[in-house]
N, CA, C and O of each residue as an XYZ file, in Angstrom:
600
protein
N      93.665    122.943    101.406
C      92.842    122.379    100.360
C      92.080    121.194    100.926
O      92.773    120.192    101.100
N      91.297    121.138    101.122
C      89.895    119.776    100.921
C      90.102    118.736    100.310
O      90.730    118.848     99.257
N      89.708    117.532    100.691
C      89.670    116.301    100.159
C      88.515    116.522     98.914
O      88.615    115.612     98.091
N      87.799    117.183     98.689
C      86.582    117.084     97.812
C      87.604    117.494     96.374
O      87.425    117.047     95.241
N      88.230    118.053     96.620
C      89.309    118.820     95.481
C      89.919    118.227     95.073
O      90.599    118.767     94.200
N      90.225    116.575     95.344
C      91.146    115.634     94.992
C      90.490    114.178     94.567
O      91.008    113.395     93.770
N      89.133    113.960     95.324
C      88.683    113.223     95.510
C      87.882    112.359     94.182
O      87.460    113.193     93.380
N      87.635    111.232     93.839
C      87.049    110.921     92.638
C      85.347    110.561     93.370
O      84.858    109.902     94.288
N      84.924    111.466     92.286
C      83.275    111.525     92.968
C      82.417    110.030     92.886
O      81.775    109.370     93.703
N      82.803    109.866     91.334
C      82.228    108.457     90.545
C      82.943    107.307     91.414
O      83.872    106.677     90.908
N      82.478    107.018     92.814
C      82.495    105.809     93.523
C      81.918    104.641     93.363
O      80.784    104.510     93.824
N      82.491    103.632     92.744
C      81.795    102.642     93.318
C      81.858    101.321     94.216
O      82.799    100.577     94.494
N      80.203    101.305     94.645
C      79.069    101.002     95.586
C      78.660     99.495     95.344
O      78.427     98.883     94.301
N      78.655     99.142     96.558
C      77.477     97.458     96.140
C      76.875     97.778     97.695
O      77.224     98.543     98.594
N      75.927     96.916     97.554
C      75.021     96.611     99.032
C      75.566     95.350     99.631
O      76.116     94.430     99.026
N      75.345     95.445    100.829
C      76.300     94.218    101.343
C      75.425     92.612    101.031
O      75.691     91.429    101.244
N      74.504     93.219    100.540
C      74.040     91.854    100.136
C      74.521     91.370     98.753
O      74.335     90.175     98.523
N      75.012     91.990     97.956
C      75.816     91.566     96.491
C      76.485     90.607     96.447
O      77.170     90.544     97.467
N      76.673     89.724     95.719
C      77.378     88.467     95.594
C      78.933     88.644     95.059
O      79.340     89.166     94.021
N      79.779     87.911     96.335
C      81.222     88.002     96.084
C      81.191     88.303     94.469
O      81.208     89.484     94.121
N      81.149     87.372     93.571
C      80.990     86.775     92.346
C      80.989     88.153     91.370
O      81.744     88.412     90.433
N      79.654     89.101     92.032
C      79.299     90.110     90.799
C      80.327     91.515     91.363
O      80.537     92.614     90.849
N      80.672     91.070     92.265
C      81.644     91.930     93.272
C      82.962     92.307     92.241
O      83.311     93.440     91.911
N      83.585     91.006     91.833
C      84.637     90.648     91.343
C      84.360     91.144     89.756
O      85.127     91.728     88.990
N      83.046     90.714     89.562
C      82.936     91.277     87.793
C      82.928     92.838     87.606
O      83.361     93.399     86.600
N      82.267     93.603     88.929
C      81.997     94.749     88.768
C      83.479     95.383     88.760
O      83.730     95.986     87.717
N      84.398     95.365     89.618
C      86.099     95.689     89.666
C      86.535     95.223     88.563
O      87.265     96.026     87.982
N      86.353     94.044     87.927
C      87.077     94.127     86.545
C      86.757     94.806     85.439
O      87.505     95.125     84.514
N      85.175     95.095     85.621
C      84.670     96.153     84.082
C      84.711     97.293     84.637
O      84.356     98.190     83.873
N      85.037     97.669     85.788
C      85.562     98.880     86.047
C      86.855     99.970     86.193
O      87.051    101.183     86.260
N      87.677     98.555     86.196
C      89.202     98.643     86.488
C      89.583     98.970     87.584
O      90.724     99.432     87.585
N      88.794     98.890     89.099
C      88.933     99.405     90.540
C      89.487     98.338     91.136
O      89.151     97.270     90.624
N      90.353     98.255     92.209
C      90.771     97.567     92.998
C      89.793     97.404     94.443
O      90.004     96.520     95.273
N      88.856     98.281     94.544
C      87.806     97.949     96.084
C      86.483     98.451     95.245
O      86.319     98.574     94.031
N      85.583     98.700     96.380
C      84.688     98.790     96.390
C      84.111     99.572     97.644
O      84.868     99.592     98.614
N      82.916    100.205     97.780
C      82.901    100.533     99.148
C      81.428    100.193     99.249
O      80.528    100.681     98.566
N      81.323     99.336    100.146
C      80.397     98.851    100.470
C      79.373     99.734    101.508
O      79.668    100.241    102.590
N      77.779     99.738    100.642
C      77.265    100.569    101.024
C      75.620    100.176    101.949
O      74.937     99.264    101.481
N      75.200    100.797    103.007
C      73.468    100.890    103.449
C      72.538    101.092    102.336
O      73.035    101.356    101.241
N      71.398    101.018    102.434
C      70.692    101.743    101.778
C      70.241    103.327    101.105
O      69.861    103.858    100.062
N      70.660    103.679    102.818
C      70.772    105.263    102.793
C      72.477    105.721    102.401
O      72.833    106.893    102.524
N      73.202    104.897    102.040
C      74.484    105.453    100.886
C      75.416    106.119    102.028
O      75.993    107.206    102.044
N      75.332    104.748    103.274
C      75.879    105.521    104.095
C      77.720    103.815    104.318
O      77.736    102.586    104.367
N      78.618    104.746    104.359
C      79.413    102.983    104.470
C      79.738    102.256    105.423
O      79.746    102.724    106.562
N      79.951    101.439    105.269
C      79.624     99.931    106.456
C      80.620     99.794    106.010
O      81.273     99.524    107.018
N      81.505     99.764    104.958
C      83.154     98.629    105.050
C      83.537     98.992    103.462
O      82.820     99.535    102.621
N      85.015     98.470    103.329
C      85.384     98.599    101.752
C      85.617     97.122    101.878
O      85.736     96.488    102.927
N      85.669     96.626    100.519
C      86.175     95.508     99.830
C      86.994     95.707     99.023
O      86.737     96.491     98.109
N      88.242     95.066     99.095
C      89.083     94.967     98.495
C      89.473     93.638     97.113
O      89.179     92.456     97.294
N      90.023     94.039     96.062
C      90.093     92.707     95.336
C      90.854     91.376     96.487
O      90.333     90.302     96.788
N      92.385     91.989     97.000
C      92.721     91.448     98.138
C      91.842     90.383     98.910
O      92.066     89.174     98.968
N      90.538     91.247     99.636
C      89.636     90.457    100.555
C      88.918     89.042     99.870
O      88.833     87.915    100.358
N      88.480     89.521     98.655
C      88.433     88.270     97.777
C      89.280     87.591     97.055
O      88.918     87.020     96.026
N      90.213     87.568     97.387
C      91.685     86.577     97.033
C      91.644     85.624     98.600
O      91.653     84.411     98.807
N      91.594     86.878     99.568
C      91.627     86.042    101.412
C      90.681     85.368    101.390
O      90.638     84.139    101.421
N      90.170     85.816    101.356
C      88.594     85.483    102.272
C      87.632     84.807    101.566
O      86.900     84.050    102.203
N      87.473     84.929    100.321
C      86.524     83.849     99.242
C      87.660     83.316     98.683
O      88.024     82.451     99.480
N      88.429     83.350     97.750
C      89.086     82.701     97.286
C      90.129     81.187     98.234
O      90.005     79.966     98.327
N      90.885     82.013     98.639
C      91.677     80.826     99.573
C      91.213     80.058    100.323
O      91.725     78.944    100.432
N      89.882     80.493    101.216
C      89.529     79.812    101.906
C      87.981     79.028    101.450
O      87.001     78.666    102.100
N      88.425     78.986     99.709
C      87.667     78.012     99.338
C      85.616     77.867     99.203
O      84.790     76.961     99.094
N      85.618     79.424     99.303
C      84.115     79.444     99.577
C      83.728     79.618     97.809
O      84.420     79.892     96.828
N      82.431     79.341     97.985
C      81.059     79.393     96.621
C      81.415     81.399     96.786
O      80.983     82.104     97.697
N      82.346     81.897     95.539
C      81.406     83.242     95.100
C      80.702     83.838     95.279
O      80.518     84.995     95.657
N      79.842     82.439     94.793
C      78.283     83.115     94.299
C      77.428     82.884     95.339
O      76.202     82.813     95.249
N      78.160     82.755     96.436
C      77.044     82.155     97.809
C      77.487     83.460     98.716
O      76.628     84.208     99.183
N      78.805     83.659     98.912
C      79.376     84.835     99.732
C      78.897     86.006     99.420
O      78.765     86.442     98.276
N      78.647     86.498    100.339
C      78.063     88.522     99.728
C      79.095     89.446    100.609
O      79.734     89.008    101.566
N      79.135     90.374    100.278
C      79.883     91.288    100.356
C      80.070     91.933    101.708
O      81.132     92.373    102.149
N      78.978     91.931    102.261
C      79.277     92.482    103.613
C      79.396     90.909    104.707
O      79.260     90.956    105.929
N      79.664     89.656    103.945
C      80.488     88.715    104.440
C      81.877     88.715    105.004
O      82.263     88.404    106.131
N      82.679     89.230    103.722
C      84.113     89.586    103.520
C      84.803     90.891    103.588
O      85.998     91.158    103.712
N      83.698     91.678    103.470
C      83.946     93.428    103.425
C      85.400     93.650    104.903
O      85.631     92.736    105.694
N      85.991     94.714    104.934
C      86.897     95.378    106.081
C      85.853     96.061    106.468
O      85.321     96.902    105.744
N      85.355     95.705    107.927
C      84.057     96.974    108.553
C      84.818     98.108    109.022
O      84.418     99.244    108.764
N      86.113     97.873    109.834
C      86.274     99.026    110.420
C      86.430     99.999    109.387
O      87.617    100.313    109.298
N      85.690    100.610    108.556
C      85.892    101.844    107.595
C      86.632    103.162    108.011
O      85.798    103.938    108.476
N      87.411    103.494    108.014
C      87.704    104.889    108.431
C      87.076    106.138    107.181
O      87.617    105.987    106.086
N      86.285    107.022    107.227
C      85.785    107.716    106.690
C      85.922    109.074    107.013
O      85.622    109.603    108.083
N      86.417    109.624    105.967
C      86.882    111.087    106.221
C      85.468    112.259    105.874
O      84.355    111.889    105.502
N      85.838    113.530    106.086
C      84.532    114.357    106.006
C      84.839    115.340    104.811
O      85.527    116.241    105.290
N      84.675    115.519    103.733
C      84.630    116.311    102.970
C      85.641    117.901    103.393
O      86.330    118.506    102.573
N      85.564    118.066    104.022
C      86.248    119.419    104.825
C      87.459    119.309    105.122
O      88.155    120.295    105.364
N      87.852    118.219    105.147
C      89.236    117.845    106.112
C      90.371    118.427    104.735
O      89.995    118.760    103.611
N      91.868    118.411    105.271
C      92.448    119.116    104.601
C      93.537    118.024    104.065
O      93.864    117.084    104.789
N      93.934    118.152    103.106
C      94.837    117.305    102.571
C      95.742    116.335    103.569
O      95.729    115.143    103.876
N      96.600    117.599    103.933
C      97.438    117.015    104.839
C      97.199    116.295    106.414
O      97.865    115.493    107.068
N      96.341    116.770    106.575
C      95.237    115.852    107.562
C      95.083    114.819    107.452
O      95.485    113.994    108.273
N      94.265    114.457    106.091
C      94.215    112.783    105.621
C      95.428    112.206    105.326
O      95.372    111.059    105.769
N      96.692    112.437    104.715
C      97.749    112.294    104.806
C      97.798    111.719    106.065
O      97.246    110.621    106.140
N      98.378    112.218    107.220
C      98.681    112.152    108.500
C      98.017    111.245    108.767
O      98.689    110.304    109.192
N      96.493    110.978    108.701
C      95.807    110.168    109.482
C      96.036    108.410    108.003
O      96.243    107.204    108.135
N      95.864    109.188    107.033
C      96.239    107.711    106.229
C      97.279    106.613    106.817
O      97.115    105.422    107.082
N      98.521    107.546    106.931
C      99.561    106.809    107.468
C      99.912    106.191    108.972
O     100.761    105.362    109.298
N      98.754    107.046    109.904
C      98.897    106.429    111.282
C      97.895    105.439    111.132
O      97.777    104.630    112.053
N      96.971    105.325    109.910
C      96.339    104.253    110.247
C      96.309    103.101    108.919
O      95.419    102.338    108.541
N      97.284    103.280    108.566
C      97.751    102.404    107.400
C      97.174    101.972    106.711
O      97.030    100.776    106.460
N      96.646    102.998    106.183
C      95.224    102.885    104.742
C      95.382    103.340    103.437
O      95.984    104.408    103.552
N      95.196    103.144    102.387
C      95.462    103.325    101.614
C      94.079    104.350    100.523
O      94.359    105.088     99.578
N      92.953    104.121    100.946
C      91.281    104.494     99.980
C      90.490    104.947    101.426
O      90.409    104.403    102.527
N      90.028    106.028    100.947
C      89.294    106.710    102.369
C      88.153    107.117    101.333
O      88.198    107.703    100.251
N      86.924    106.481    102.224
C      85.692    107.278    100.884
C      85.623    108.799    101.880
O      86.156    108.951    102.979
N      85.039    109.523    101.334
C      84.260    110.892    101.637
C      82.793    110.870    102.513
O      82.104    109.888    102.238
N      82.474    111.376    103.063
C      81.104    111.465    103.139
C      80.940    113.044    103.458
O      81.892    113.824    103.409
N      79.558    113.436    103.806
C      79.289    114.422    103.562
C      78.719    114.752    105.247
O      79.041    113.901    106.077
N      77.915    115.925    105.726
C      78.167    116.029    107.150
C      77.114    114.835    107.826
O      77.135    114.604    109.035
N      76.161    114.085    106.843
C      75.088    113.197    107.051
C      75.815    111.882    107.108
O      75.226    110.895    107.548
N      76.714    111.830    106.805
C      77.518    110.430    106.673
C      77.468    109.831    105.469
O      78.165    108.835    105.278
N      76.564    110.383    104.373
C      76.404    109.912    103.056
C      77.693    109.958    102.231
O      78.407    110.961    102.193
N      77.933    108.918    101.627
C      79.224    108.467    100.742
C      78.879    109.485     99.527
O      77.848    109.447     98.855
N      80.020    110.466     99.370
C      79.817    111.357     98.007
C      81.122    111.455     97.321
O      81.297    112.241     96.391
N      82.283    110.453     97.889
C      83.244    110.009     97.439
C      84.390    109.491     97.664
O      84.617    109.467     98.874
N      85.445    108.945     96.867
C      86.230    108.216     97.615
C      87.803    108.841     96.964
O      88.036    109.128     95.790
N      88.862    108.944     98.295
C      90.498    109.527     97.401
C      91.377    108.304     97.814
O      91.564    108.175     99.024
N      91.896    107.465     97.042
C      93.312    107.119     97.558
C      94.281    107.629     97.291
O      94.485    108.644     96.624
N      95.293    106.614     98.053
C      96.889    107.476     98.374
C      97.434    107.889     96.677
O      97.763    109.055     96.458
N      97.489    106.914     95.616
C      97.789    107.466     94.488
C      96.892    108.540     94.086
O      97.667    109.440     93.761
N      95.890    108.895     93.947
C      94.739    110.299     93.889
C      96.064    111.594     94.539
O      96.607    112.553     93.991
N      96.166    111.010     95.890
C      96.845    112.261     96.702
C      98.486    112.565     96.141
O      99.005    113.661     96.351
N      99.303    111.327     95.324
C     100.475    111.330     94.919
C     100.041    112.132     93.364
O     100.944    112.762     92.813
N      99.264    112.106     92.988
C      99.122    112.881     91.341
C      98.544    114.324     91.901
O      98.984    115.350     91.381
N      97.854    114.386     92.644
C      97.696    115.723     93.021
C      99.009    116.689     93.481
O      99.479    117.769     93.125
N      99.365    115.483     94.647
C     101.184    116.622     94.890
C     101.684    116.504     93.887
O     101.680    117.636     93.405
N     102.158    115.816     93.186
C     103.075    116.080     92.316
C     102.826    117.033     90.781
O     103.605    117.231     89.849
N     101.519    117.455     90.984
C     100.952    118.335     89.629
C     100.977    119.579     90.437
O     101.220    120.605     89.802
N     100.767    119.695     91.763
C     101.010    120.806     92.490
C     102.753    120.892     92.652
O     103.311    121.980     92.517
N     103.285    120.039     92.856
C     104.929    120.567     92.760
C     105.029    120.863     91.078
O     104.919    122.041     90.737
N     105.178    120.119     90.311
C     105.879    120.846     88.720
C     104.964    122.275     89.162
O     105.836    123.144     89.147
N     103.731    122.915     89.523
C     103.618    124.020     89.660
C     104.064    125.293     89.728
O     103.860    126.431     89.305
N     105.074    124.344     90.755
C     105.792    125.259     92.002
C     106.885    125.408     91.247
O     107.435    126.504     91.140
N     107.384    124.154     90.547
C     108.592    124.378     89.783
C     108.551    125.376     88.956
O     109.273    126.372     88.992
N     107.475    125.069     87.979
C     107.072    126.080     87.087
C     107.334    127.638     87.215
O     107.875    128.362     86.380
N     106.841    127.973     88.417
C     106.934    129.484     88.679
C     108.489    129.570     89.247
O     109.116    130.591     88.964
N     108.892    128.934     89.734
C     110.461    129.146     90.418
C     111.702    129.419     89.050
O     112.655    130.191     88.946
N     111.219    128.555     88.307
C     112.019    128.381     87.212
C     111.539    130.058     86.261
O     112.422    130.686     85.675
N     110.481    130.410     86.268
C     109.970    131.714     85.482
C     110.541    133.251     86.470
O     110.400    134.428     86.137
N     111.193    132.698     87.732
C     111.582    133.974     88.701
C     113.054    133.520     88.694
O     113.749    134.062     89.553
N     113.796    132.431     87.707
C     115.005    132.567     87.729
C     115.865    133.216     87.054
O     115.419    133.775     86.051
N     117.356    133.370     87.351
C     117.633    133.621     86.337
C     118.124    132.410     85.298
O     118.160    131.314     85.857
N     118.477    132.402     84.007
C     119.030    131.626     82.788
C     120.412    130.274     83.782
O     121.412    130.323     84.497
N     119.657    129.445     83.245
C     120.827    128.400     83.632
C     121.916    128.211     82.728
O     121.575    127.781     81.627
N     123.633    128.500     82.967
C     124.473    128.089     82.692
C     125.020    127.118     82.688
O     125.340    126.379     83.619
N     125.247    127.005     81.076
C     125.847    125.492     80.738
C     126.696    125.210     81.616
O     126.995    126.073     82.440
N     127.393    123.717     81.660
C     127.923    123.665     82.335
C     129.810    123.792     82.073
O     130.293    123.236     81.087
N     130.553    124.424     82.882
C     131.975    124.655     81.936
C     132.100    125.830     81.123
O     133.184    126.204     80.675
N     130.247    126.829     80.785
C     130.438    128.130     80.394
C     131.324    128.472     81.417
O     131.817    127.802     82.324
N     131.489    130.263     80.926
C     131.825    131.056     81.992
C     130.884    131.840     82.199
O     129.929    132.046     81.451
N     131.139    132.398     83.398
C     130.042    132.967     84.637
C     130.397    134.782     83.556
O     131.515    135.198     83.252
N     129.150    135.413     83.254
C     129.334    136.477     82.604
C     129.754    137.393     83.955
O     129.278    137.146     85.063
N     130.573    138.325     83.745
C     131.153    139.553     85.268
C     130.471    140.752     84.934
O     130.586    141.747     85.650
């Protein structure tokens, strides 16, 4: 299965010129914890994290409204390709201790983003699945302390 199959399409985007400030308003009327910071051509340069603005503007005391986004942004982005397979990003999430991988498409264009909870509601709606059918090829569960019919 594909990351596109899991993935939440409705990403959002700021330009790295956006102000810490509207950074922070946009994650709260959105209810997102990052952001993925974007080129013009919708291609990504870095995520922002609420985190990064707790570090990086907040603690260390800077103007908000003076800081922009691709100030404080994480550049090294790791960006996955639409094609890749679940367990792939899995694997690579955890060797590289990430948590939000946006998507892009074979142009590098951002067409979406999955994190690790995205990938924990997906397995686990795919296991009750599994349960589902295992439990429909069983036979009847005995109480416990019945007797076993001969």
């Amino acid at each position: 299965m594909g990351l596109v199959k899991c993935c939440r399409e409705q990403v959002i985007a700021v330009s790295p010129d956006t102000p810490a400030v509207e950074v922070a308003k946009i994650m709260g009327e959105k209810n997102v914890g990052s952001v993925v910071v974007v080129t013009g051509d919708n291609r990504p340069t870095g995520i922002l994290t609420d985190r990064d603005l707790a570090v990086r503007v907040m603690a260390q005391e800077k103007n908000p409204g003076e800081v922009r986004a691709g100030d404080v942004l994480t550049r090294d982005v790791i960006t996955f390709q639409d094609s890749m397979g679940i367990y792939e990003a899995i694997q690579k999430m955890t060797a590289e201790g990430i948590r939000r991988m946006p998507i892009v498409d074979d142009g590098g264009r951002l067409i979406g983003i999955v994190t690790m909870d995205d990938i924990v509601r997906m397995l686990g709606e795919e296991m009750a699945a599994i349960a589902k059918n295992i439990e429909k090829q069983s036979p009847p569960m005995q109480e416990a302390g019945a007797p076993i019919p001969m």
